[in-house]
N, C-alpha and C positions, 0 to 999 in steps of 0.2 A: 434626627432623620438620616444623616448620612450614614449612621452605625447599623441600620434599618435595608440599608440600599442593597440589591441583591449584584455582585460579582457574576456578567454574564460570560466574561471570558473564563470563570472558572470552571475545571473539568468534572469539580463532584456535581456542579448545579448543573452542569449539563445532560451529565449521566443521569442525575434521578431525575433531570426535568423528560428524557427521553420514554427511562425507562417505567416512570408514573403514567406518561400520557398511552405508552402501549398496553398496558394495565388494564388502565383508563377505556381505552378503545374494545381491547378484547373482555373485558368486564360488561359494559354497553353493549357490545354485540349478540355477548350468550345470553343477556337479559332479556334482549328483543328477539332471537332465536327462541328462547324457553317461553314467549308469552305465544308467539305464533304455535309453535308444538303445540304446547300444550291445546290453544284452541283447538287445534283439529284433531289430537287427541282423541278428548271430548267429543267433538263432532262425530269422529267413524264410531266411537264405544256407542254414543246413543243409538246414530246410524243403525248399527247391528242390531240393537235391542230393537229398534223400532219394525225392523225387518224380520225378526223373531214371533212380534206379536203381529203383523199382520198374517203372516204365512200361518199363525194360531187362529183367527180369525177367520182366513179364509177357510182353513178346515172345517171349522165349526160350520161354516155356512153348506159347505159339502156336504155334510153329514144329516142336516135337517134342513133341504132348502123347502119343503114345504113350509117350515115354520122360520123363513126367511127374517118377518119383521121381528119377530120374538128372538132370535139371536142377535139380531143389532140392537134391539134395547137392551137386552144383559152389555152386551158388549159396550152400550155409550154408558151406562153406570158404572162399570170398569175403569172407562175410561177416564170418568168426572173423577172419580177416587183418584186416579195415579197422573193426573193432571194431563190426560189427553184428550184427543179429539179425530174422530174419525169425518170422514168424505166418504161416500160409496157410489159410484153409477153403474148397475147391472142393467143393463140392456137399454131403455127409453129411461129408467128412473132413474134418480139422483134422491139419496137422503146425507144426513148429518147429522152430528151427536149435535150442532146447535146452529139457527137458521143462520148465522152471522159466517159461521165458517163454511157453509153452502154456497153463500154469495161468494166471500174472497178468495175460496181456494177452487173455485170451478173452472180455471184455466189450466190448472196444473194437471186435471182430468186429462187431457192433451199432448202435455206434456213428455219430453223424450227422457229428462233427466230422473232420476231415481232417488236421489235425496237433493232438497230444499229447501234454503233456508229461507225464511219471509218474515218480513217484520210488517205486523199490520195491528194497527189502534195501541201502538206504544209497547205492543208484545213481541220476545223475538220467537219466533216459531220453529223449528225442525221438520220435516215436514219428509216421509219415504213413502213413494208411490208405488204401488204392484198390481201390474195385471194382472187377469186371471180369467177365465173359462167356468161356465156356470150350465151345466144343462144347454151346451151349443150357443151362450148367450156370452158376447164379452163384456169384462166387467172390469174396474177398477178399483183400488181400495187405496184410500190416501191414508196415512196414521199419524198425523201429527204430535209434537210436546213443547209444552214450554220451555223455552230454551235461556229465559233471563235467568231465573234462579243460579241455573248452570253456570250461566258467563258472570252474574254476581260474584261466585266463589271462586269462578277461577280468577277473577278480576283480583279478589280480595289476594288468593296464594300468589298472583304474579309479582303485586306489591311489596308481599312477605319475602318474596323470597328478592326483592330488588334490594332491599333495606338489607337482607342477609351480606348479596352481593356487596354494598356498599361498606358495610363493617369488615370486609374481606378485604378489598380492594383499599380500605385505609390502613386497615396493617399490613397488607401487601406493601405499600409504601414505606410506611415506619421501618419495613426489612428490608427495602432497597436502599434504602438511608442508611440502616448497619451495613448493609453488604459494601456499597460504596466506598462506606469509610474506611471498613474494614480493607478492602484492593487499593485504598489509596494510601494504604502504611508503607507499602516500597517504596512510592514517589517520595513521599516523608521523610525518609530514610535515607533514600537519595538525596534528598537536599541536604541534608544532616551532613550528608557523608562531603560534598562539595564546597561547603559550609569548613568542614575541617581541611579538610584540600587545601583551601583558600588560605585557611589559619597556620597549613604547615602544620598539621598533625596527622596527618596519612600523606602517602606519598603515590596511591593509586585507589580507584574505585573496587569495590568489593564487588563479586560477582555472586554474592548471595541474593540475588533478587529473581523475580519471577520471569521467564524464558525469553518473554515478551520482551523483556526488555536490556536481553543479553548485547543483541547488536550497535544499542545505545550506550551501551558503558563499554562497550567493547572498543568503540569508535572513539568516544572520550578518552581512553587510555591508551590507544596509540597516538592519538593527537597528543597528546601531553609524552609518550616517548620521542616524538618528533619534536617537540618544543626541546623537553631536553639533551637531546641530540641535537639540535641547532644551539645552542644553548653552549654544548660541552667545545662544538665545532669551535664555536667563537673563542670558546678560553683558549682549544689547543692552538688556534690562528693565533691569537694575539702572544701564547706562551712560545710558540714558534717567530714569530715575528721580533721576539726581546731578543731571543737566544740567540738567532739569527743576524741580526745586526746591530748589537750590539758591540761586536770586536769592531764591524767594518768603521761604524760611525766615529766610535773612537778614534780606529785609526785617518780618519777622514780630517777629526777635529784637530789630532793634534798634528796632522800636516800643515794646516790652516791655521793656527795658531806660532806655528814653530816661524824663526828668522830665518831661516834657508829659503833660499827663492826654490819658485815652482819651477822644473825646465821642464821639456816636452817629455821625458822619463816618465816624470813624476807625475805630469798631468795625466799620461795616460793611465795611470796605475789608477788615481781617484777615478776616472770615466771607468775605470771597468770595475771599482768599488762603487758607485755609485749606480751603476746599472745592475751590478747585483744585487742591490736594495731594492733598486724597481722592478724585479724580475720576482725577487721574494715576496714584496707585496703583492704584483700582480696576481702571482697562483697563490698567498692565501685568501687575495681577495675573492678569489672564484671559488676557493675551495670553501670557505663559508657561507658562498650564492646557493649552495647547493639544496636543494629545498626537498628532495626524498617523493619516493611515492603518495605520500599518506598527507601532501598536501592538499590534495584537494583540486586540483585545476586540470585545464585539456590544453591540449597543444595540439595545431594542425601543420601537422610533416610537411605535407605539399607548400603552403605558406612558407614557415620556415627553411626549407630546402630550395627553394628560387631566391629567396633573400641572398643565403649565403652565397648559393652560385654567380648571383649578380657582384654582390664585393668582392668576393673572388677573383673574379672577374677582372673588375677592377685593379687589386691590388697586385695579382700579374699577368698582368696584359698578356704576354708573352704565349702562355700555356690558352691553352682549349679543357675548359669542364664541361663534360655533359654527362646529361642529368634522366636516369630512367625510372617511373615512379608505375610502380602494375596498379590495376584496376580495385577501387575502393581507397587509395589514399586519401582521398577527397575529406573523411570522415575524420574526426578529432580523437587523439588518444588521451589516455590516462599518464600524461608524462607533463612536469609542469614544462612552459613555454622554454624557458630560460636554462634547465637543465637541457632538455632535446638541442635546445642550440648550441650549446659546447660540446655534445656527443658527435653533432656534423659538424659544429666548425672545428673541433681539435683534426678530427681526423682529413677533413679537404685542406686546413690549412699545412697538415704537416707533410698531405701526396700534392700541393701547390709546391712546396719549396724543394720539394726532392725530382718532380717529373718532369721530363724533359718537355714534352709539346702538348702531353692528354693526362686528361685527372677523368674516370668515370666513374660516377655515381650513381648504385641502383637502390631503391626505397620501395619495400613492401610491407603490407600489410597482412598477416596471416592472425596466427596463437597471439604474434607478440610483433613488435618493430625487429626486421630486418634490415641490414644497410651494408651496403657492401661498398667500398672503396677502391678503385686501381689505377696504379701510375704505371707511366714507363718510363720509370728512373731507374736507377743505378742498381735498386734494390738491396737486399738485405742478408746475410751469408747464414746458412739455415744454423748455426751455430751461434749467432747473435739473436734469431728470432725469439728466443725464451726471454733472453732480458730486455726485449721492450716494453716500457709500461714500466722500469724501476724506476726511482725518483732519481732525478740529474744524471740519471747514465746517457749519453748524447756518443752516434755513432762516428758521427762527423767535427770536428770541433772547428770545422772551416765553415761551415753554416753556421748563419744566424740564431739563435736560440738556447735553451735552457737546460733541455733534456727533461721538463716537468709537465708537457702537456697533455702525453701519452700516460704519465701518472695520476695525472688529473682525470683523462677517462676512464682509470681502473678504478679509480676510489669511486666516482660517478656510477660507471655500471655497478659496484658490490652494491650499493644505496639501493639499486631497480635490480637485484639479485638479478641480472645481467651478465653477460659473459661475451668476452671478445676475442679473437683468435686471429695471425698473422702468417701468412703464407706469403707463397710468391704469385705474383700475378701474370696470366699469362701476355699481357704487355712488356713483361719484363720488367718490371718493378713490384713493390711492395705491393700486396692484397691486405685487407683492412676489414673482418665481417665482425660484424656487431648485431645480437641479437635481446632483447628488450623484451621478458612476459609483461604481457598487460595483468596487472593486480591483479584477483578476483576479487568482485562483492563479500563482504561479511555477512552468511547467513541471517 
C-alpha cells in the first residue's frame, strides 16, 4: 500500500493534477455549452420552417377564402403527414386539425410571443403563432410540430459527442503526463548535476537548462563562489598567521626557555612581540569575518550607527561624535550586519584616535550606502593621502595601533565593489567618504 500512496508534495502530481482538472473543467463546460446550442439551434431552424409554412398557409387562404373550409382540410392532411397541427381563429371561429389541440392551445390565440414551446399529454410541441388579416377580419394561425423526436436525437448526438469529449479529455491527460515529464528532465538533471557537485565531480552548475530557471543556478553558483571565497579567506588567514608568527614565537620561546634572566629590556621586547601576535590575529580574525555581498542578510545603518557612536563614546570620553543620518535610513540594506560594522567602526575609530574635540559622521541612503567621516585632527599631508589603506603603513608611530585597519576597509569595500576616498576635511583633519552600490537582483 505504501508503494501505491500518491507524493502530494510532488511537483509532477501537482502539475497534472492542475492541469487534468482544467481539462476536466473546460471539457464539462463545452459539453454543456454544445447541448444548450445545439437546443436552440433546433429550436430557431424549426422556428423558421414553421413560420414558412404558416405564411404558406395563410396565402392559400387569401387566395380562395370562399373555399376557406376546403383549404384547411387540405391543409390539416398536410399537416397529419409532416407531423403538425394547426389552430385557426378568423374572426368569431376557432377550428383545429384536432379537437384536443383546440382546447390546449387556445390561450396562445392571445398570446404576444411568436414561438412556443408546450409540453402537453407527454408531448413536447413547437408551437409559432401569426397574425393575420382576412377580408377586414383578424385572424390567427398557430402551426405547431412535434418537438420529442427532435430533442430524441439531439439528445442522443449530445451523448455522442460527450463520450467523444471524454475519449479526448483522457488523452489530453495521457499528454499532460508526457509533457510533464517531459519539462521535468531539467529538474532531473539538475539533481544529477548537485548530485555530482556533492561527489566532487563538477565544480559548478551547468547553465544548459531552461531560462526559467537561470536565476536558480545562477544563485547557487555564486553561493558556492562565496563559500569558496570564505573557504580560500581562511587558508590565506591561517597561511598568513603561520608565516607571520612563527619567527616571533620562536623568538619568544627561546627567551623563556634560555638562563639569562629577563631584565625590563627584554621584557619589553616580548610585550611588543607578543602584541604583535595579537595584532596579527586580531586583523586575520576580521579579515575572515568578512562575509561578502552574496550572503544573503540585511543590516540596519541607523541601528548600527548609534551602537557605535554610543562605544565610542565611551571609549573616548574626551572627543564629541555626532551623528547625521538623511531621510529613508530607517530601511535595511543589502550589506551583512557584521561587515557594515567594521566599515563605520574602522573609520570612527581611527577619526576617535586622531581628533582633537569632534568626529562627524553623515549616513545616507541614495544608489548605494554613503558615509562620510571628519575630524579636526592634525590631519594628513596630501602626499601621504594615496598610501592610506596599505597594510601596516601607520603615519604616526606614537599612536596606538597597527597601521591595518584602514587596510582592512580596502579589502572589505573591494568585497561590496566599493570605493573609498580621503581628503582633508574642512574641520581640519582627515575626511573619510565611503561609498557602498547596493547589489542588484539577478534577473
Amino acid at each position: 500500500m505504501s508503494s501505491l500512496r500518491i507524493d502530494r508534495r510532488s511537483l509532477r502530481i501537482r502539475l497534472l493534477a492542475w492541469l487534468s482538472g482544467i481539462a476536466l473543467l473546460v471539457t464539462g463546460l463545452t459539453w454543456l455549452l454544445h447541448g444548450i446550442l445545439l437546443n436552440d439551434l433546433a429550436r430557431d431552424f424549426l422556428g423558421e420552417r414553421l413560420e414558412r409554412e404558416a405564411n404558406h398557409a395563410i396565402e392559400q387562404l387569401r387566395r380562395d377564402h370562399l373555399a376557406t373550409a376546403r383549404v384547411l382540410d387540405s391543409a390539416s392532411r398536410g399537416f397529419e403527414i409532416f407531423h403538425h397541427l394547426y389552430v385557426l381563429r378568423l374572426g368569431d371561429e376557432v377550428s383545429a386539425s384536432h379537437p384536443r389541440w383546440q382546447e390546449a392551445l387556445l390561450s396562445l390565440l392571445d398570446s404576444d410571443e411568436s414561438l412556443v414551446e408546450v409540453r402537453e399529454a407527454g408531448q413536447h410541441l413547437l408551437v409559432f403563432r401569426q397574425p393575420f388579416t382576412l377580408d377586414n377580419e383578424q385572424g390567427v394561425l398557430l402551426i405547431g410540430e412535434d418537438f420529442s423526436q427532435v430533442e430524441a436525437g439531439l439528445h442522443r448526438l449530445h451523448w455522442w459527442v460527450g463520450g467523444i469529449a471524454a475519449s479526448l479529455l483522457l488523452l489530453l491527460v495521457v499528454l499532460n503526463l508526457l509533457a510533464v515529464s517531459r519539462g521535468m528532465v531539467p529538474l532531473s538533471r539538475l539533481r544529477d548535476q548537485l548530485s555530482e557537485l556533492r561527489a566532487g565531480e563538477r565544480d559548478r552548475l551547468s547553465l544548459d537548462i531552461p531560462s526559467e530557471l537561470d536565476s536558480l543556478v545562477g544563485q547557487l553558483n555564486r553561493f558556492m563562489d562565496e563559500i569558496d571565497g570564505r573557504l580560500q579567506r581562511s587558508r590565506d588567514s591561517v597561511a598568513n598567521l603561520s608565516h607571520a608568527l612563527k619567527t616571533p614565537l620562536a623568538a619568544v620561546i627561546q627567551v623563556l626557555r634560555g638562563s639569562r634572566p629577563i631584565d625590563a629590556s627584554r621584557r619589553q621586547r616580548l610585550v611588543e612581540r607578543l602584541e604583535d601576535i595579537h595584532a596579527q590575529l586580531d586583523v586575520e580574525l576580521r579579515r575572515s569575518r568578512i562575509a561578502g555581498p552574496n550572503a544573503g542578510r540585511l543590516a540596519d545603518p541607523c541601528r548600527e550607527a548609534h551602537r557605535l557612536i554610543e562605544m565610542f563614546c565611551t571609549l573616548y570620553p574626551n572627543k564629541r561624535f555626532i551623528l547625521e543620518m538623511s531621510e529613508g535610513t530607517g530601511h535595511c540594506i543589502p550589506i551583512e550586519s557584521q561587515d557594515l560594522s567594521e566599515m563605520i567602526g574602522i573609520v570612527l575609530d581611527n577619526a576617535g584616535k586622531w581628533a582633537t574635540e569632534e568626529v562627524h559622521c553623515e549616513i545616507a541612503l541614495e544608489d548605494g550606502l554613503s558615509l562620510r567621516v571628519e575630524d579636526d585632527g592634525p590631519g594628513v599631508a596630501d602626499d601621504d593621502l594615496a598610501r592610506l589603506g596599505e597594510r601596516g603603513w601607520r603615519l604616526d608611530e606614537s599612536r596606538s595601533g597597527y597601521g591595518l585597519g584602514l587596510s582592512i576597509l580596502t579589502q572589505l569595500l573591494k568585497r561590496y565593489a566599493g570605493k573609498v576616498q580621503f581628503g582633508r576635511s574642512p574641520l581640519g583633519g582627515l575626511s573619510v567618504e565611503i561609498h557602498v552600490p547596493f547589489a542588484k537582483e539577478a534577473p
